[in-house]
C-alpha positions in Angstrom: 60.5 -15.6 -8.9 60.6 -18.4 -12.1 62.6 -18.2 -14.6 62.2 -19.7 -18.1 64.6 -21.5 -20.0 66.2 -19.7 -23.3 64.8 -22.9 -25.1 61.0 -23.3 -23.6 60.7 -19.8 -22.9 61.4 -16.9 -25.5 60.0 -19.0 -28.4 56.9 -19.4 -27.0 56.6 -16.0 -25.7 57.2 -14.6 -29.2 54.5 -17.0 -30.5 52.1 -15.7 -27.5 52.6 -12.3 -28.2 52.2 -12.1 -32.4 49.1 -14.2 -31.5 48.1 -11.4 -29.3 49.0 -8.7 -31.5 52.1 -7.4 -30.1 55.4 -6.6 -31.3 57.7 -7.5 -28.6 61.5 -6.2 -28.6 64.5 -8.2 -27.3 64.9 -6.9 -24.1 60.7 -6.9 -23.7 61.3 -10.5 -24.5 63.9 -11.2 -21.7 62.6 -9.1 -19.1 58.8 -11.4 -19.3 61.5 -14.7 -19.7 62.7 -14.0 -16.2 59.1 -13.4 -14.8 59.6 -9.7 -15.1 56.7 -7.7 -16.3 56.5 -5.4 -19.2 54.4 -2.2 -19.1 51.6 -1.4 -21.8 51.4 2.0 -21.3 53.4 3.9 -24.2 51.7 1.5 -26.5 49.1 2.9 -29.1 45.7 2.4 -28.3 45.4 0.1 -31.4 47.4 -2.4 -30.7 46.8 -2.8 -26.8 42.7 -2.3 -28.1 43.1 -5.2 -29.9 45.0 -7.1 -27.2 41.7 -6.3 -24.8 39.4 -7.8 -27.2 41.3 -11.4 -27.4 42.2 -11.0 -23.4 37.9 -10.7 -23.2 38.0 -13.9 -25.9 40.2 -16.2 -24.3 40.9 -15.1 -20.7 38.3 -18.0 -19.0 39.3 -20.9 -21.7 43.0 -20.3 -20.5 41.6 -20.3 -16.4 39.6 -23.1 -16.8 36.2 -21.2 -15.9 32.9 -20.5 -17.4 32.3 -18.0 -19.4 32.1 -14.8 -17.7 32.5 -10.5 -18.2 36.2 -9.5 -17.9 36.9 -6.0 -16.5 39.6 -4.1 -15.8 39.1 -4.9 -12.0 39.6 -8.6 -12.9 43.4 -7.7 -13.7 44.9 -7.1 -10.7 42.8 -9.9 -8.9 45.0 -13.7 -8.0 44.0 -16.5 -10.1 42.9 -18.9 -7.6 45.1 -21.5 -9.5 47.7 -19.8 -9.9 50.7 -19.5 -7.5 53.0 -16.1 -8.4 50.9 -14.5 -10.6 47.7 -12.0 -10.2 45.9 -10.7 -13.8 44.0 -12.9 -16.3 46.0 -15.8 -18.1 46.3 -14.7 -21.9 48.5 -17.4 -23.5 49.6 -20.5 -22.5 51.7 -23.1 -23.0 53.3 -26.4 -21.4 57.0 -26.9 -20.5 58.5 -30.5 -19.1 57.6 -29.4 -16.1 54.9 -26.5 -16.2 52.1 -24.9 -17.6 53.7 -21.2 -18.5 51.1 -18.4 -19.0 51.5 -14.7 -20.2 49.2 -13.0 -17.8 47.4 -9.3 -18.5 47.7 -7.6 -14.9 48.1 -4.2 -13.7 51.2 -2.8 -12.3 51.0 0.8 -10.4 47.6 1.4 -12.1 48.7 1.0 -15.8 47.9 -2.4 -18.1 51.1 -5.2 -18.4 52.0 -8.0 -18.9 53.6 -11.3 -17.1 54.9 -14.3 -17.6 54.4 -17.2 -14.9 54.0 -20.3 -13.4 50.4 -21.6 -13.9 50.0 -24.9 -11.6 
């Protein structure tokens, strides 16, 4: 497991998240610094709605693909790129000696979300 540091990590996670929509508490914002995952599920259908219509916006600029159709059986899928991390790459952002992304995945069958080492 990666773990960010207090100085690359929480700030851009914050910035990642309003970008996205979401309001993000401190422990939400430790537990995706350590490369934990955080669970979408008691969120309101408004703000996670929201959240699926950027994820469908930006999910293939942030792999590096074409454009293509994202579905919910794209989330628990590997990113052929990517070494820890299965889901779609939602925000990203470059440490000294990374690319960090948040990632939408699915985690026993309900939407979250992950931070993690994009090579």
């Amino acid at each position: 497991m990666f773990e960010l540091t207090a100085k690359s990590g929480e700030p851009a996670i914050s910035k990642g998240a309003n970008l996205l929509g979401l309001t993000l508490s401190c422990s939400e914002l430790n537990e995706l610094q350590i490369g934990n995952h955080i669970s979408l599920e008691n969120r309101s259908l408004s703000e996670i709605g929201s959240l699926f219509i950027m994820v469908s916006a930006l999910a293939d600029i942030n792999a590096g693909k074409a454009k293509s159709d994202v579905t919910f059986g794209d989330l628990p899928k590997p990113i052929t790129d990517s070494q820890c991390c299965s889901g779609i790459p939602i925000y990203c952002w470059e440490t000294d000696s990374q690319k960090i992304c948040l990632y939408l995945t699915m985690v026993n069958d309900k939407p979250a979300i992950r931070s993690c080492c994009h090579s």
